[in-house]
N, C-alpha and C positions, 0 to 999 in steps of 0.2 A: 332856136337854132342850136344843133348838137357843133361837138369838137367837129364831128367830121363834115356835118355840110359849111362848117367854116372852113374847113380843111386846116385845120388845127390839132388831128390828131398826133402827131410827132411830140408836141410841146410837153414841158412837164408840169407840173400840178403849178408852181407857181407862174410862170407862163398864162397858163390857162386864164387867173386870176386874175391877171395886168391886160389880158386880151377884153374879158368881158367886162372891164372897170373903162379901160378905154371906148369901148363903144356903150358903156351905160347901159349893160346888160347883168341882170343877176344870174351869179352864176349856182345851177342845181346839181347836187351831186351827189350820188349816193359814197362816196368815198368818206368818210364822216371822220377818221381818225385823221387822216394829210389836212384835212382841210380844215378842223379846228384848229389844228396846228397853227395853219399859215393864218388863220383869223387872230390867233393869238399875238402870233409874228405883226400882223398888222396893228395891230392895239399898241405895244410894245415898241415900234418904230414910225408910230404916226402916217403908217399907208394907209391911204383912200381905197374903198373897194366898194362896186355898186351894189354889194349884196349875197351872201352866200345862204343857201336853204338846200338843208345835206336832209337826203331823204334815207330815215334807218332804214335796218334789213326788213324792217316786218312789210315794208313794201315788197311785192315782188316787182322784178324788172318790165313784165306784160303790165302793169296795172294803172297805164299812163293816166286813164279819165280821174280812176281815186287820186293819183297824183296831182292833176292839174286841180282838181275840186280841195284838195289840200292847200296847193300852193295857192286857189285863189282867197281861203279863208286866211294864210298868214296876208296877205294883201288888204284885205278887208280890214283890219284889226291895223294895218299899218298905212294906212291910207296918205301919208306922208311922202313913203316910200321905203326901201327897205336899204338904203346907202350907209353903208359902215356895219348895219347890222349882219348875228347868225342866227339864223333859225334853223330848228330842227322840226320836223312835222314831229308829228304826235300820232300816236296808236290813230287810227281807223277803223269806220265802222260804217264804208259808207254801202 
């Protein structure tokens, strides 16, 4: 689900973060600099968050399938689930 078909685009980055921890959603972002921020801030203040996975530039923004085939291997490796954690994908090659 994107900010806007939640209709969530107004909100600000941390907003965003308290929205997808309350419905137990990970939230993916290519905004990689706010958002390790706020991961930090979380650590730092003992916030819960269901998960942040910030996709670099080397992603382009059309390249949803590599993306999802990315997000599914940090999944796979996390089979737990990904609550509290940050990940970052990794260069591609798919």
């Amino acid at each position: 689900m994107s900010a806007h078909e939640a209709g969530n685009v107004q909100l600000d980055d941390q907003a965003q973060l308290v929205y997808a921890t309350r419905h137990g959603r990970v939230l993916v972002t290519a905004n990689v600099i706010d958002f390790l921020a706020l991961a930090r801030e979380a650590v730092q203040t003992n916030m819960e968050h269901a998960g942040i996975v910030q996709v670099p530039s080397s992603f382009r923004g059309d390249e949803f399938q590599a993306i999802a085939a990315a997000i599914r291997e940090v999944l796979r490796r996390h089979q737990e689930g990904l609550r509290g954690l940050l990940s970052l994908l990794g260069n591609h090659a798919f």
